[in-house]
GUDREN-198801 format. One record per residue (C-alpha): residue number from 1; residue in three letters; chain; y, z, x. Coordinates in nm, 3 decimals. Layout:
N
NUM; ALA; A; Y; Z; X
...
//
This chain:
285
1; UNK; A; -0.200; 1.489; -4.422
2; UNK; A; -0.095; 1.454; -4.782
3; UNK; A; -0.301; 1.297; -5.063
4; UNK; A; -0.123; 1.328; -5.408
5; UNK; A; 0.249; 1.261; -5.447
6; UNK; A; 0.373; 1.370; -5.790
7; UNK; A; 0.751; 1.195; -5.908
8; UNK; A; 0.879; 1.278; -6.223
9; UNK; A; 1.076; 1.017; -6.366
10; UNK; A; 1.235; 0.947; -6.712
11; UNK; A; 1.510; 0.722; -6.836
12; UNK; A; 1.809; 0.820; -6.658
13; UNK; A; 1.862; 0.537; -6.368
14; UNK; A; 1.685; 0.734; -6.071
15; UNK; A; 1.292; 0.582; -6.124
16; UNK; A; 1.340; 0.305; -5.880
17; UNK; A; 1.527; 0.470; -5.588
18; UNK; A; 1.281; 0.812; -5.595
19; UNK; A; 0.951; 0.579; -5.693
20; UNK; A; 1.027; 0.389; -5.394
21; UNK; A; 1.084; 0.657; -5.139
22; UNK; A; 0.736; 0.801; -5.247
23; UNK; A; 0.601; 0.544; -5.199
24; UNK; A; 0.753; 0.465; -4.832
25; UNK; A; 0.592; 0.850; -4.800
26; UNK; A; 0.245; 0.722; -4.914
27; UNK; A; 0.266; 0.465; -4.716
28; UNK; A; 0.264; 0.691; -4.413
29; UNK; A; -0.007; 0.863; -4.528
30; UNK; A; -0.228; 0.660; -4.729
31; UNK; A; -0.167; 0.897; -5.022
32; UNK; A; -0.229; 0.836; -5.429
33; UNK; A; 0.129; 0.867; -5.628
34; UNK; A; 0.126; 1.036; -5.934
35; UNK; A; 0.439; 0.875; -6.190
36; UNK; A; 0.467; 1.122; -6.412
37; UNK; A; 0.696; 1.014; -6.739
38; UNK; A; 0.850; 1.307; -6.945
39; UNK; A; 0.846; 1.230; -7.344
40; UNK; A; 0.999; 1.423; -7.585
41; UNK; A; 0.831; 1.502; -7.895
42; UNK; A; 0.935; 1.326; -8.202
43; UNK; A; 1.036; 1.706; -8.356
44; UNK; A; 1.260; 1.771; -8.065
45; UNK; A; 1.511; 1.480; -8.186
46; UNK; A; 1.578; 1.623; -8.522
47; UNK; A; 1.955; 1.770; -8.491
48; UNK; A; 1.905; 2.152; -8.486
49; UNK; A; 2.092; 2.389; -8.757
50; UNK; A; 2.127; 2.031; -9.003
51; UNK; A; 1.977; 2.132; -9.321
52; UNK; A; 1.810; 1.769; -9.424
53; UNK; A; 1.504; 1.686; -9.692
54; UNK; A; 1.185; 1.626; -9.618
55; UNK; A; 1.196; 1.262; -9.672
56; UNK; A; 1.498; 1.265; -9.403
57; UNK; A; 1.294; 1.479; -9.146
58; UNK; A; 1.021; 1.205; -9.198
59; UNK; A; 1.217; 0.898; -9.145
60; UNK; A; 1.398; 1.052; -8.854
61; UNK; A; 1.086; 1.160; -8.696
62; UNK; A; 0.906; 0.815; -8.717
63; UNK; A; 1.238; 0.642; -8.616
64; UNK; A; 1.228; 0.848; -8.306
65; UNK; A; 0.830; 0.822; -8.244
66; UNK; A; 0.911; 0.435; -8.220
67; UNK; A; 1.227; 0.472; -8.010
68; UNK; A; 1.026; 0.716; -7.749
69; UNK; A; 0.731; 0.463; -7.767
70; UNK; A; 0.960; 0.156; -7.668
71; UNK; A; 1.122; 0.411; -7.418
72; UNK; A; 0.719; 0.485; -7.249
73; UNK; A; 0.690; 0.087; -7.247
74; UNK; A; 0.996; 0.018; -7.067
75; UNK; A; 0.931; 0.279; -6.791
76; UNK; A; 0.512; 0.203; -6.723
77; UNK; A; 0.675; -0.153; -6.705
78; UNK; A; 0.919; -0.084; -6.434
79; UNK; A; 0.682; 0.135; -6.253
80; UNK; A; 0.462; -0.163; -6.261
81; UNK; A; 0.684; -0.392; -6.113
82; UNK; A; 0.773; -0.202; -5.831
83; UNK; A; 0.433; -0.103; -5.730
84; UNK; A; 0.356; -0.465; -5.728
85; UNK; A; 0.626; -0.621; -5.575
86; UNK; A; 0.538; -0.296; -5.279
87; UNK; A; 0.168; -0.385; -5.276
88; UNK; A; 0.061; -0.088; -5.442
89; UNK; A; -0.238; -0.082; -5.643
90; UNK; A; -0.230; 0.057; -5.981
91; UNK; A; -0.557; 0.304; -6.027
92; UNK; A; -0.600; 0.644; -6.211
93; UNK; A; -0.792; 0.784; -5.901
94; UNK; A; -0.734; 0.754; -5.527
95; UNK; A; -0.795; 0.399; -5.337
96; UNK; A; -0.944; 0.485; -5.031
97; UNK; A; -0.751; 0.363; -4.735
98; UNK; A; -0.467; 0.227; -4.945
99; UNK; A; -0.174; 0.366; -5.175
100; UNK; A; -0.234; 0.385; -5.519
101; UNK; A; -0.052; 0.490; -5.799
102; UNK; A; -0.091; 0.650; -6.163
103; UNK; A; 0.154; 0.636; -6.435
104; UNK; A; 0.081; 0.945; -6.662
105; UNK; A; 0.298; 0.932; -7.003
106; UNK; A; 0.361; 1.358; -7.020
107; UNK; A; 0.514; 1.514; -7.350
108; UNK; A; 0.726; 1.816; -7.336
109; UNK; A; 1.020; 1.888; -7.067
110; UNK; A; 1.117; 1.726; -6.744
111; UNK; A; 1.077; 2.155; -6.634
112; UNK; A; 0.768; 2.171; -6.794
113; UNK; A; 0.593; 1.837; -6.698
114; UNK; A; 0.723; 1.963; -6.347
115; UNK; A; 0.553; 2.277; -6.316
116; UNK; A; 0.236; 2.165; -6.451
117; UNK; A; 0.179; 1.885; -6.258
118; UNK; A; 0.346; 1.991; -5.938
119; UNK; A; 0.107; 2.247; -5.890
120; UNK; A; -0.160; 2.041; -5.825
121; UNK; A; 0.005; 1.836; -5.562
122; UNK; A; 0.109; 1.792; -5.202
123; UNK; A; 0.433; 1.742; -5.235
124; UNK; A; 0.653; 1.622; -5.505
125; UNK; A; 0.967; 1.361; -5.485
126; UNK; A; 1.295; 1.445; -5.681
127; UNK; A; 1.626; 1.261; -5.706
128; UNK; A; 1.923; 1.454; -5.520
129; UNK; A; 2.109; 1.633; -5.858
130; UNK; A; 2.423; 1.481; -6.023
131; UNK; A; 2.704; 1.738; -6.067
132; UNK; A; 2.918; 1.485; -6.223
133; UNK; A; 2.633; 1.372; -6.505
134; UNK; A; 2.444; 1.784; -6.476
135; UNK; A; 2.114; 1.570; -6.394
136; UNK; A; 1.863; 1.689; -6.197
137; UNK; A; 1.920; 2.061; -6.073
138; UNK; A; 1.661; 2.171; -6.287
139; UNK; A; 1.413; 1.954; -6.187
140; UNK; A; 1.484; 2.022; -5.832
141; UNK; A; 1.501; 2.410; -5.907
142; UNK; A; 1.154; 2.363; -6.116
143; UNK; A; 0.985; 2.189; -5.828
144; UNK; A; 1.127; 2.433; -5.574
145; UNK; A; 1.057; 2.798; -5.734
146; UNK; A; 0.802; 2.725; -5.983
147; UNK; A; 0.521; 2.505; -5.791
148; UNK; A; 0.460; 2.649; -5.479
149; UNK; A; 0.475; 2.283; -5.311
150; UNK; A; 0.722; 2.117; -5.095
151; UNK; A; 1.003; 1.906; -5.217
152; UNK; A; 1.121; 1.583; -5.093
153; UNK; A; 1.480; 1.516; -5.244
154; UNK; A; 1.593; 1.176; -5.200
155; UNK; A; 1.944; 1.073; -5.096
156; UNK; A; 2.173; 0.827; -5.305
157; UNK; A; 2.012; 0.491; -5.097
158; UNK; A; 1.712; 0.332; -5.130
159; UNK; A; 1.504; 0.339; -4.805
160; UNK; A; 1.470; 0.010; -4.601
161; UNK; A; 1.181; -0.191; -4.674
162; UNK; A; 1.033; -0.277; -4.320
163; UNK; A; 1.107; 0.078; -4.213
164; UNK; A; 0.837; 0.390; -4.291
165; UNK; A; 1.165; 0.627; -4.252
166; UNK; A; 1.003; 0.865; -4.050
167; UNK; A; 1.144; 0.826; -3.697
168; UNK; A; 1.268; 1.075; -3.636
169; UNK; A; 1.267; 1.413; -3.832
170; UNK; A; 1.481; 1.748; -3.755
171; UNK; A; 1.344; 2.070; -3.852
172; UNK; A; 1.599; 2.349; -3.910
173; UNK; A; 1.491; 2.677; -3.761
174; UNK; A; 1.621; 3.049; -3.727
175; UNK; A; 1.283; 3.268; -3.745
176; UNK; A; 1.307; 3.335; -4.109
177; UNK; A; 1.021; 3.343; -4.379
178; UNK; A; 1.149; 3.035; -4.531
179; UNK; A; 1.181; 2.845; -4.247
180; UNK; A; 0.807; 2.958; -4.110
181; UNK; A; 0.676; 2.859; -4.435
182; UNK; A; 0.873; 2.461; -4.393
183; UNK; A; 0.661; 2.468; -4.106
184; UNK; A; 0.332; 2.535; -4.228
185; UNK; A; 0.367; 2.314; -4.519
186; UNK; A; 0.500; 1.988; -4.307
187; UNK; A; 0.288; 1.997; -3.996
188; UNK; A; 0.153; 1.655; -4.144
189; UNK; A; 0.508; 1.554; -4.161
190; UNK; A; 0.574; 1.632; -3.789
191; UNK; A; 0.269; 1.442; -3.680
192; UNK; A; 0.371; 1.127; -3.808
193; UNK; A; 0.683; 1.111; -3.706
194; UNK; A; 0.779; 0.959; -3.381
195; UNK; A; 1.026; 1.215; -3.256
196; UNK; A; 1.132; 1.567; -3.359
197; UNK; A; 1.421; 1.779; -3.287
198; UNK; A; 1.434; 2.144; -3.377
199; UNK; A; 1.795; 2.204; -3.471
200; UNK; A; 1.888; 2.625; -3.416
201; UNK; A; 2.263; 2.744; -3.470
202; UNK; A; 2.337; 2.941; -3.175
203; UNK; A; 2.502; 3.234; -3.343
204; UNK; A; 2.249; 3.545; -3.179
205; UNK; A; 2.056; 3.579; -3.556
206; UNK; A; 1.758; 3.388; -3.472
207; UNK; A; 1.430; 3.646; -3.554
208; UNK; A; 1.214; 3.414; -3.336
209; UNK; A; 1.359; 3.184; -3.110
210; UNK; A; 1.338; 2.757; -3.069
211; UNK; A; 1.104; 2.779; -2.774
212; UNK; A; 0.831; 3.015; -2.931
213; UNK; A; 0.845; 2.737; -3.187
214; UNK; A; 0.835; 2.461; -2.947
215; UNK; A; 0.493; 2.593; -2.751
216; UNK; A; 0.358; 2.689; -3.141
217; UNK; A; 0.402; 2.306; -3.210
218; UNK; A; 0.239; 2.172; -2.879
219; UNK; A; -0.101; 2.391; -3.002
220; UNK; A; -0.045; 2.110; -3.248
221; UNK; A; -0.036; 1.851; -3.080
222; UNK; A; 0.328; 1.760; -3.209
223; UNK; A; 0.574; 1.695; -2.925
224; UNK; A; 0.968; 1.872; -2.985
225; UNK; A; 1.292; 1.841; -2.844
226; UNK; A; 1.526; 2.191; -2.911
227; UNK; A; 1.868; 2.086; -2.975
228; UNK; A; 2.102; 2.444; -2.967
229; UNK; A; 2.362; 2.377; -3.256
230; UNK; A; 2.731; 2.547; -3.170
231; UNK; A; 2.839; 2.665; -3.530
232; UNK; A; 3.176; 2.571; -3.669
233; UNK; A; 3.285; 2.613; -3.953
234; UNK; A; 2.968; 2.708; -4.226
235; UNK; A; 2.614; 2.724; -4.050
236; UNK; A; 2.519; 2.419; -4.350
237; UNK; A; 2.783; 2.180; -4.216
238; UNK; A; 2.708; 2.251; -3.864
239; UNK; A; 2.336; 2.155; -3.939
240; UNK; A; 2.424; 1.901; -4.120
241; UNK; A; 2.653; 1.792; -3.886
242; UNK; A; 2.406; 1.731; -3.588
243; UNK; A; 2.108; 1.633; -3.805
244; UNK; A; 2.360; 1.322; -3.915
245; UNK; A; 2.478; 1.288; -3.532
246; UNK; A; 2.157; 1.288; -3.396
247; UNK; A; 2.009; 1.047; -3.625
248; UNK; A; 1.742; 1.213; -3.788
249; UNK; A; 1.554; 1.033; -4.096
250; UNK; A; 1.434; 1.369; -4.258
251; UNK; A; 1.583; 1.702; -4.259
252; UNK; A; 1.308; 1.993; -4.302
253; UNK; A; 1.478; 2.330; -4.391
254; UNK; A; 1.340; 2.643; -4.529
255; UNK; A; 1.523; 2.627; -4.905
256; UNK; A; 1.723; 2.943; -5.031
257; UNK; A; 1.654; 3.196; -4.806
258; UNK; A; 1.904; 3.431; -5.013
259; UNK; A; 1.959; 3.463; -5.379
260; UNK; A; 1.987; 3.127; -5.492
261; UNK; A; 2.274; 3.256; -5.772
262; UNK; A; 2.480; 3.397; -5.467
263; UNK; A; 2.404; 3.009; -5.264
264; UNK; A; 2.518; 2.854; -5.522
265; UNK; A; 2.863; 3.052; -5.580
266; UNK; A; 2.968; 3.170; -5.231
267; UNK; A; 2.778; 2.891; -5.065
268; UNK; A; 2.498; 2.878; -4.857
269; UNK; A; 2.247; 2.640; -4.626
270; UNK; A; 2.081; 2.504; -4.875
271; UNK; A; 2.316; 2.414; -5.094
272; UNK; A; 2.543; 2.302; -4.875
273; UNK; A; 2.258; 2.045; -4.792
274; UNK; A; 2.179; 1.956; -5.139
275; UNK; A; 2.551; 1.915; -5.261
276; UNK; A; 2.604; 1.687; -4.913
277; UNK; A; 2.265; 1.508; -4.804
278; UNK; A; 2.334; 1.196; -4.714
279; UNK; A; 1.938; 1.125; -4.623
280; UNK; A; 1.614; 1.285; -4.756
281; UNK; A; 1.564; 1.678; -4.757
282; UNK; A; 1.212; 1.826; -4.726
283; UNK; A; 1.308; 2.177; -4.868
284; UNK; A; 1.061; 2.432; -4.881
285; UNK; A; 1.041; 2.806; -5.065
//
């Protein structure tokens, strides 16, 4: 099981949809969310290469101490409000048997507030990125190569409120060291969840195949279904494809197997996913 559930947030429209869907997660597991709010430092809003006077550097700096400070009420606010209106308790340690929540205000960079305290998580919650607004991929790209933890990227909805979202999960499997390591790191996930189909392209490049899986799983006690995906077209869409068709909650998938540059100009699985999810991702590298 998972404990601590670290979301980044900051002022750019996503807190409520991702603070929500961690805390549908935490509600699954009883865990303690971790609201983590990245603030700038007053220094970093003086224009850079502007020759100014002292006296200007001063008045810009405390103009922009009191705009940030406005900015840190707003968002413990909201965070407040929807923790309430959810029936989570607001505590700076761990309620036991309950979710909790703790809204920590973090100065420096969304990157740098993500490495330092996704570390010391179980898993942290990200929006899905914006191409159109370039928000996001470097928080995702943060949380997946520079914490060692899983990710859970939302989608663009906001999950149903009577609903834990965890019905049924497909895991996406073909042997590799990425996808063995999605496994280890969401067993919890895959005991919670009330059904779970292993999803395998059948293209002949599978290092181990579905059913060694399956039997590793029932040592587990976690029950599988192996559902043999005929590729067409990119290996992505046809995962994608039958995850949607089958009606899985949560796709788990091994993130970036190859050279994540190379992904993200020739295409890949992962991106391909993360351009196109149209539910959560639990990515894993």
């Amino acid at each position: 099981m998972i404990n601590r559930i670290v979301v980044p947030v900051r002022d750019d429209g996503n807190a409520e949809r991702v603070l929500c869907h961690a805390i549908s997660l935490a509600k699954a597991t009883n865990a303690h969310i971790i609201v983590t709010h990245c603030r700038l430092r007053p220094e970093d809003m003086l224009p850079f290469g502007v020759p100014m006077s002292r006296d200007m550097k001063k008045q810009i700096m405390t103009q922009s101490a009191s705009v940030l400070n406005m900015a840190e009420t707003a968002m413990r606010g909201e965070v407040e409000r929807i923790c309430a209106s959810a029936g989570v308790a607001m505590s700076e340690t761990p309620v036991a048997n309950t979710v909790s929540a703790h809204f920590i205000e973090a100065e420096g960079r969304q990157v740098d507030v993500v490495r330092r305290h996704g570390r010391l998580s179980d898993i942290i919650v990200v929006a899905k990125p914006e191409i159109d607004r370039n928000l996001g991929a470097n928080t995702l790209k943060t949380a997946l190569f520079h914490t060692g933890r899983p990710v859970y990227m939302c989608d663009d909805s906001m999950p149903g409120q009577d609903s834990d979202g965890f019905g049924h999960v497909a895991l996406c499997w073909d042997g590799s060291i990425e996808s063995t390591r999605a496994v280890a790191q969401t067993l919890w996930l895959m005991k919670i969840a009330k059904k779970l189909s292993i999803l395998t392209v059948d293209n002949g490049q599978v290092e181990s195949n579905p059913e060694e899986l399956q039997s590793y799983l029932a040592e587990h006690d976690i029950v599988s279904d192996i559902i043999m995906v005929k590729q067409s077209g990119s290996i992505g869409g046809s995962l994608m494809k039958v995850s949607a068709s089958c009606e899985a909650d949560i796709v788990i998938l091994g993130a970036y197997g190859n050279n994540q540059y190379f992904e993200r100009v020739l295409g890949g699985v992962t991106q391909h996913f993360v351009d196109n999810a149209s539910r959560p991702l639990v990515l894993v590298h």
